[in-house]
Structure formats: structure tokens, C-alpha cells
ZAMARGU-4260 file (C-alpha; in steps of 0.2 Angstrom, whole numbers, plus 5000, padded with zeros to 4 digits):
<rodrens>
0) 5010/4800/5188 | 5028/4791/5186 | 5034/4786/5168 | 5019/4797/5159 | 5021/4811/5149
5) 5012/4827/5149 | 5011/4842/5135 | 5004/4857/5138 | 5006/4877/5140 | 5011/4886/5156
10) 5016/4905/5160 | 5033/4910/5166 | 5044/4923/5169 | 5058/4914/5163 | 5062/4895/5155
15) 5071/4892/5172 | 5056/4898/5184 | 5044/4887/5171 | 5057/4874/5177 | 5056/4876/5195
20) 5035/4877/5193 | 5038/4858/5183 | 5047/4851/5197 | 5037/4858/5211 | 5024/4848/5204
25) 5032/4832/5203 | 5038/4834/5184 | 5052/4833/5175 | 5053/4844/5158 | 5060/4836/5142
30) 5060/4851/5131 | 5055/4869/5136 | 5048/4880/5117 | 5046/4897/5120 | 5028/4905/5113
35) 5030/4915/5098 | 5025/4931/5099 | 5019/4932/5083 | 5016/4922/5067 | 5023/4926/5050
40) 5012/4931/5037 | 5022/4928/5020 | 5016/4919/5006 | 5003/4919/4995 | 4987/4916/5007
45) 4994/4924/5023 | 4996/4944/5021 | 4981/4954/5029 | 4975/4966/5017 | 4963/4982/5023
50) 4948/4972/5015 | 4954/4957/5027 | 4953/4968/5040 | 4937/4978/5035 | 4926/4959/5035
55) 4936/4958/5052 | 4928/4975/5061 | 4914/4971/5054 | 4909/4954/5058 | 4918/4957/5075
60) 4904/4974/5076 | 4890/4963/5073 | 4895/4949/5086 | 4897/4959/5096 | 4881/4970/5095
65) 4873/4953/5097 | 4876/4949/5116 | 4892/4937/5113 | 4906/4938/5124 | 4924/4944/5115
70) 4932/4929/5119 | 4917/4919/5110 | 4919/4932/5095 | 4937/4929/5092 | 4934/4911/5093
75) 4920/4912/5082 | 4932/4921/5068 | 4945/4912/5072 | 4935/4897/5066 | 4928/4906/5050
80) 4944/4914/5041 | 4951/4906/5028 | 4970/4912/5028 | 4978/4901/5037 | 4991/4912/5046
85) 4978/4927/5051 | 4969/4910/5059 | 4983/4907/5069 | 4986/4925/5073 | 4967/4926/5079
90) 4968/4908/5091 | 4983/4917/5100 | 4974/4932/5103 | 4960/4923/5111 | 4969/4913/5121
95) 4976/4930/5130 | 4959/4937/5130 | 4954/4924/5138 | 4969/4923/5150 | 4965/4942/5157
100) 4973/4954/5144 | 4966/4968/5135 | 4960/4964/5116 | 4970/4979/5111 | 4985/4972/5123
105) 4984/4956/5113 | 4983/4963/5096 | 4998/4974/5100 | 5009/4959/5097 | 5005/4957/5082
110) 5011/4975/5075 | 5011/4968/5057 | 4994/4961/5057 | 4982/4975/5067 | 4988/4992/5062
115) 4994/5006/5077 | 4977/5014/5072 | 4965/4999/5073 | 4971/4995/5090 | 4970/5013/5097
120) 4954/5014/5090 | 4948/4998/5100 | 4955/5003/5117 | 4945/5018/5117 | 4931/5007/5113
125) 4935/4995/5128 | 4937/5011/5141 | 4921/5019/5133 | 4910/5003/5132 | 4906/5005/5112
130) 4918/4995/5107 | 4904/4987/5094 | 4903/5006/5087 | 4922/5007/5085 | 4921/4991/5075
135) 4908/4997/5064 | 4917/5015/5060 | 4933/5006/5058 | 4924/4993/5044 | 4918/5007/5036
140) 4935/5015/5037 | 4944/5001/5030 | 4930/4998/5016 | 4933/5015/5010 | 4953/5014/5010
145) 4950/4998/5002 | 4938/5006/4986 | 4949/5019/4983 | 4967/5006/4984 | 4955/4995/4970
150) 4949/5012/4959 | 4969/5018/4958 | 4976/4999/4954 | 4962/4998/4942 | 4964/5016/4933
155) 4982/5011/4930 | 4978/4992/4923 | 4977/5001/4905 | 4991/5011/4905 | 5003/4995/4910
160) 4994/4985/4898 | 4995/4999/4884 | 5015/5001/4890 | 5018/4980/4888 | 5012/4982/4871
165) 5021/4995/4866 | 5036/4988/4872 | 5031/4971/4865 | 5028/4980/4848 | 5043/4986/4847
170) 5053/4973/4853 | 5046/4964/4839 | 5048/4976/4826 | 5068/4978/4830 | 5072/4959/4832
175) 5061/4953/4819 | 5054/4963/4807 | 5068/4976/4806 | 5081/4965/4800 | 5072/4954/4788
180) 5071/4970/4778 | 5087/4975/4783 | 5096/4960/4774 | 5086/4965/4757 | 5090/4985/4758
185) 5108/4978/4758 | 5105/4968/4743 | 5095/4980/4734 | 5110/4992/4737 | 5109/5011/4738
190) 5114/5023/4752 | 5103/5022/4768 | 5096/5037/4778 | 5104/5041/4795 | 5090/5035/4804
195) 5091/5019/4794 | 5110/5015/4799 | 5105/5021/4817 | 5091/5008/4818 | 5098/4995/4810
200) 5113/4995/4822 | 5102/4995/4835 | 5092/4981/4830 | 5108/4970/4827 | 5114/4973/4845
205) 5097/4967/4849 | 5096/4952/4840 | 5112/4947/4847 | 5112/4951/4867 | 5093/4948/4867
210) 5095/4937/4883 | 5109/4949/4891 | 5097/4963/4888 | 5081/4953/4896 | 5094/4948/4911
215) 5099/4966/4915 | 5081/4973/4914 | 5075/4960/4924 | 5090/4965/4937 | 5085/4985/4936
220) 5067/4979/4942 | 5073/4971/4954 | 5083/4982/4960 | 5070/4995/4958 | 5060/4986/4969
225) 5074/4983/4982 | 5078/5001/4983 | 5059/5005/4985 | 5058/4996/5001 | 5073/5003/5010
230) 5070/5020/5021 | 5080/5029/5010 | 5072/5023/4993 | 5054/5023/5000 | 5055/5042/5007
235) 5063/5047/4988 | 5049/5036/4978 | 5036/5044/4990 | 5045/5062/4987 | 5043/5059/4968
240) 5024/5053/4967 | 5020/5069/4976 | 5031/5081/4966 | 5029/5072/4948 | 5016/5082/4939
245) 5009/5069/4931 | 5004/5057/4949 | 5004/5072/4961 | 4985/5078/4958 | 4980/5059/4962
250) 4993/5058/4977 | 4989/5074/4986 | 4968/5070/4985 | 4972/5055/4990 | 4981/5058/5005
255) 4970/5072/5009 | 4955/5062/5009 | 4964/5049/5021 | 4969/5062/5032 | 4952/5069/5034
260) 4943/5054/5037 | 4956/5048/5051 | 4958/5064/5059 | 4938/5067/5060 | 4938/5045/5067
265) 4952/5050/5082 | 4946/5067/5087 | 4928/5060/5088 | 4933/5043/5100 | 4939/5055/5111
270) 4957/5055/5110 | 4966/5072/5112 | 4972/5084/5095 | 4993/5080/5100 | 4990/5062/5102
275) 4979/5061/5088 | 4992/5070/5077 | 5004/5057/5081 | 4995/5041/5077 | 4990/5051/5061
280) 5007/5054/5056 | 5008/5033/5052 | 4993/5034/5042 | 4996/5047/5028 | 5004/5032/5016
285) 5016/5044/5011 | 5034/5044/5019 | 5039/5060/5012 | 5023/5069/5017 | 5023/5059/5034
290) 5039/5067/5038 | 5033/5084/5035 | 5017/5079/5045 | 5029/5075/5061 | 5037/5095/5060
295) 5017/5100/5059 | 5013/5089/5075 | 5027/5096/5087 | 5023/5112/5081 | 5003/5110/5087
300) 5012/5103/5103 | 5022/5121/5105 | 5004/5129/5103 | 5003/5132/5084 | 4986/5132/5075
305) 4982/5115/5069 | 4974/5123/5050 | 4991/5135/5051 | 5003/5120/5055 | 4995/5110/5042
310) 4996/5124/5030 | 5016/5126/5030 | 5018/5108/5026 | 5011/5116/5008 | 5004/5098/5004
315) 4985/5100/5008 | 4973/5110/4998 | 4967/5125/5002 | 4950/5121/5006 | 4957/5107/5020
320) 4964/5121/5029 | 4948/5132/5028 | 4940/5119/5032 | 4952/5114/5048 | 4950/5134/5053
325) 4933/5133/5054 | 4933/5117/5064 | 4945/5125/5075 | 4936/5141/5078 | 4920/5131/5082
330) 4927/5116/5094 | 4919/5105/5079 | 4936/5098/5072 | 4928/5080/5072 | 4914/5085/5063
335) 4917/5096/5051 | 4933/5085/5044 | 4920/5070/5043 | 4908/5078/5034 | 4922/5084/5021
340) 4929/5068/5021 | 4916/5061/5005 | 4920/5077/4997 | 4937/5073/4996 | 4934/5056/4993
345) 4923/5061/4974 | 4938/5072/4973 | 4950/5056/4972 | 4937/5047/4958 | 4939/5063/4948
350) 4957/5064/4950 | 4958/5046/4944 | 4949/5050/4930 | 4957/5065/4926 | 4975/5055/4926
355) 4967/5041/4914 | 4962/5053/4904 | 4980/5061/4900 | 4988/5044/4901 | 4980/5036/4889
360) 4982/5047/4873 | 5001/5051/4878 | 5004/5033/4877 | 4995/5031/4861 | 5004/5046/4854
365) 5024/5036/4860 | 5016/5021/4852 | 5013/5029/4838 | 5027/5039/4835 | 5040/5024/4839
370) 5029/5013/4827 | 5032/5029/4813 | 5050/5031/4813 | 5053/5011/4812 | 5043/5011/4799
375) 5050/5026/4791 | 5066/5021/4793 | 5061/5004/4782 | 5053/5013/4768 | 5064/5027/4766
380) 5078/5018/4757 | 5064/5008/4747 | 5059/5022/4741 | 5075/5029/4737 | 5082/5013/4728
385) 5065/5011/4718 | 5067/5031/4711 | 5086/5027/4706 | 5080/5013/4696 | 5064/5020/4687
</rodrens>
């Protein structure tokens, strides 16, 4: 073996124990890389969305089902996905399935990737033997998340287009068309409304910082978007949508409906009301009902009601908490939340609907009225001049 060089993976405590295996062995290491413990998932094909994970627990469900092996099955995906990085992710996690660990105990270092909930749902499946079920629920529980994520993004598609007109329209009124007739009301002469000189002004500073203006609402976005993703930003964004009349319907069913369907999944794999309540408080989507959540979970832990504790948070509708009461009374908590679970997910479709439907004419009517008193504003003097000289 002198003068040849080997590459390969080995398993140590430490670089200096790998070190000590190396030389034992007769070899002399070059350079020792550390495994990564995780691969990143930024750019453009490497995030892993709910419907990435969905055809995941799905395919997974069925190879399994079939007879393969786990270790065959990741393979097999691994092979299969087309985003790079979620291929990477799902090599490494074959490798230490096949090296003796757990699925769930590889998946765990990858936090970003597999979700708390996903990978508590399949160690239950490994220590019950049904871990092609658990797939299966968990496709259909990502499926679902996924429709309603598509029917909220696609209910408020017309709304933001309807707003980029407006703001088109009447960025095109004020530097264009606004002082084109501005130069020959002053010609004309004659004394301008209020609402004329006010314009006009406004429309000058326009035409003159138009770049400064697009610079500084580019930077407010940013910022917006910077602030959102802090703790702080995040819990206040979250506390708006829930509290603003106008997204709160939508939020609150929303959530309710999430909440529902997880709950019913955990309590029916087996795993007990506290500890259900604590993987449950990272799934509501909602940072500022996830906190009130947490004070409803140590109170069920001090012996609380579940329906009473989820009641004081005053989030969930009433007819969860009857429903939660019920369940509760009957020792059919599982049950009687997933079979309210599709209730409460018509009831997000109509809330969508429903906030469409006020949307839409409100914008319309701002279009309308900004559209009005520009236009108002250009005719009034016109009018004024052309009744001084008849």
C-alpha cells in the first residue's frame, strides 16, 4: 500500500481519533473534511415546499407498501428528485439508514428540510410497524395544506394586479398626463382650484424625484420584508393578520382548519394530549396565536380542559370548542376533530371567497375615486377659463 492514495468516509469521535484509526491501519492522512450536517437549500431549485414533501410521503407510502426495504426506498427517490439539494439531503439520509440509525434520527438533521411534525409522525410509524400508513396520512396532510396555500395566493392574484394598475395609473396620470395640461391652464391663465394647485405641486415633485421616489419605495419594501422575518416583526405581522378586519375571517379558518386536522393526526398515532399540544404549537402558521397556544398547552398540563384552554386563547370558533368538548367527554378527541377537519376546510374556501368578494369592489371604488379627482382637478379650470371668455 506505500505511495497510494486512498479517499474515502470513516466514522470518528473526533478528527484526532479518525487520525489514530488512519495510522493504525498503515495510513497517513493528507486532509481530514468534517461531514456536513446538513445541506443548504437556497436558491431557486433547492427550497422544499409542502407539495415537495407531499409527492415525498407519498411515493415513500407506496414503496413501501410494496415490500421494499427503507434503505431501497430512499435510494430510489434519491435517484428520482429533481431539486438538486433535496437530492443530496436524501443520499445522506440513506447513507445513515443504512449505517444503523433511525429514519426519523436521520431526518432530524436536517430540521429545515423534514418538518418537527413529519418526523414525529414517522417515528411512531417505525415503533408501531405502519410506517406506510403514516406516510400516506402525512401525503394527504401535506396535499391538503398545499390546496389551501395555492386557493389563498390565488384569491389574492387580483387584488395585487388590480392594486399595480392602480398605482400604474396613477403614476401615469401625475407624471405625464397631469402636467402636459398643467403647462396649458398656465397659458390659458385664470385662477386654479385648490385641488388643482395641490395636484399640480404634487405632480411637479414627481416628475422631478421620480427615481428618488422609486429608490426609497424600493428600500420601505425591503425593509418591510426584513422586519417581517425578524421574531419581533414576524409576531407583529402575524398579530395584525389575525386582528385586521379585513384578513382576520380568512386567518382564523385558516388556522382552525390546520389545527383540527393536525390535532385529530397526532392524537390518532398514538401520542399523548401534552405532547401532542406541544408539537401542535409549531404548526399553527401564526406566531402570534402560536404564542397564545403555548399558555393553552401548560395550562392542559396543570389539568385544564383541553376545549376550556383553547377557548380563553378567544381565537378558535365556537363550534371547535363544542366540538373539542364533545371529543373530550367521549374519549373520541381523534375522531371527532378529523371528521370536522373538511368542514373547516369548505369553511376556508368560503372565507376566500368571501374576502375576494369585498376586495375587489373596494379597489375598483379607490381606482375610481383617485382616477375622478385628477381628472377633476384638470377640467375644473377648463371649465372655469372657457366660461370667462364666452
Amino acid at each position: 500500500m506505500s505511495g497510494q492514495a486512498w479517499n474515502g468516509s470513516l466514522e470518528a469521535d473526533s478528527a484526532e481519533a479518525l487520525e489514530f484509526m488512519l495510522n493504525d491501519k498503515g495510513f497517513f492522512p493528507l486532509e481530514i473534511k468534517t461531514k456536513p450536517e446538513g445541506v443548504s437549500l437556497s436558491g431557486l431549485f433547492g427550497h422544499v415546499n409542502k407539495r415537495d414533501l407531499a409527492v415525498f410521503c407519498r411515493q415513500l407510502s407506496v414503496i413501501i407498501s410494496s415490500g421494499v426495504t427503507i434503505i431501497e426506498a430512499i435510494a430510489i427517490l434519491a435517484e428520482q428528485t429533481e431539486k438538486p439539494a433535496f437530492k443530496e439531503v436524501l443520499e445522506i439520509v440513506g447513507d445513515d439508514v443504512q449505517k444503523g440509525k433511525l429514519l426519523s434520527q436521520s431526518m432530524a438533521a436536517f430540521p429545515n428540510v423534514f418538518p418537527e411534525f413529519l418526523r414525529n409522525m414517522i417515528r411512531v410509524g417505525e415503533a408501531s410497524g405502519t410506517l406506510d400508513e403514516i406516510m400516506e396520512q402525512m401525503a394527504n396532510y401535506y396535499e391538503n395544506d398545499d390546496k389551501i396555500n395555492r386557493k389563498v395566493k390565488s384569491a389574492m392574484t387580483y387584488p395585487i394586479i388590480l392594486m399595480c394598475m392602480t398605482v400604474g395609473v396613477v403614476i401615469l396620470l401625475m407624471v405625464m398626463v397631469l402636467p402636459m395640461f398643467s403647462s396649458i391652464l398656465t397659458e390659458m391663465g385664470g385662477e386654479m382650484p385648490a385641488i388643482t394647485k395641490v395636484l399640480m405641486a404634487v405632480s411637479n415633485f414627481m416628475v422631478h424625484n421620480i427615481i428618488y421616489i422609486a429608490i426609497a419605495v424600493v428600500l420601505i419594501a425591503l425593509a418591510f420584508v426584513s422586519y417581517v422575518r425578524t421574531p419581533s416583526g414576524r409576531l407583529r405581522f402575524d398579530g395584525f393578520k389575525v386582528s385586521f378586519p379585513l384578513t382576520r375571517g380568512l386567518t382564523v379558518k385558516v388556522i382552525t382548519s390546520r389545527f383540527a386536522r393536525s390535532m385529530g393526526m397526532l392524537l390518532k398515532s398514538g401520542i399523548n394530549i401534552i405532547n401532542a399540544m406541544t408539537i401542535m404549537s409549531s404548526l399553527i402558521g401564526n406566531r402570534a396565536v402560536e404564542e397564545k397556544f403555548l399558555v393553552s398547552s401548560e395550562e392542559v398540563q396543570q389539568g385544564r380542559g383541553i376545549g376550556e384552554s383553547l377557548d380563553r386563547i378567544g381565537i378558535f370558533p365556537p363550534l371547535l370548542i363544542h366540538m373539542v368538548q364533545v371529543g373530550e367527554r367521549t374519549g373520541e378527541l381523534d375522531q371527532m376533530l378529523l371528521r370536522t377537519s373538511g368542514f373547516f376546510d369548505d369553511e376556508v374556501e368560503a372565507a376566500i371567497t368571501k374576502m375576494t368578494t369585498m376586495i375587489e369592489p373596494v379597489m375598483i371604488v379607490i381606482l375610481a375615486g383617485i382616477v375622478a379627482t385628477i381628472l377633476l382637478s384638470i377640467f375644473l379650470p377648463m371649465l372655469s377659463i372657457m366660461n370667462a371668455v364666452s
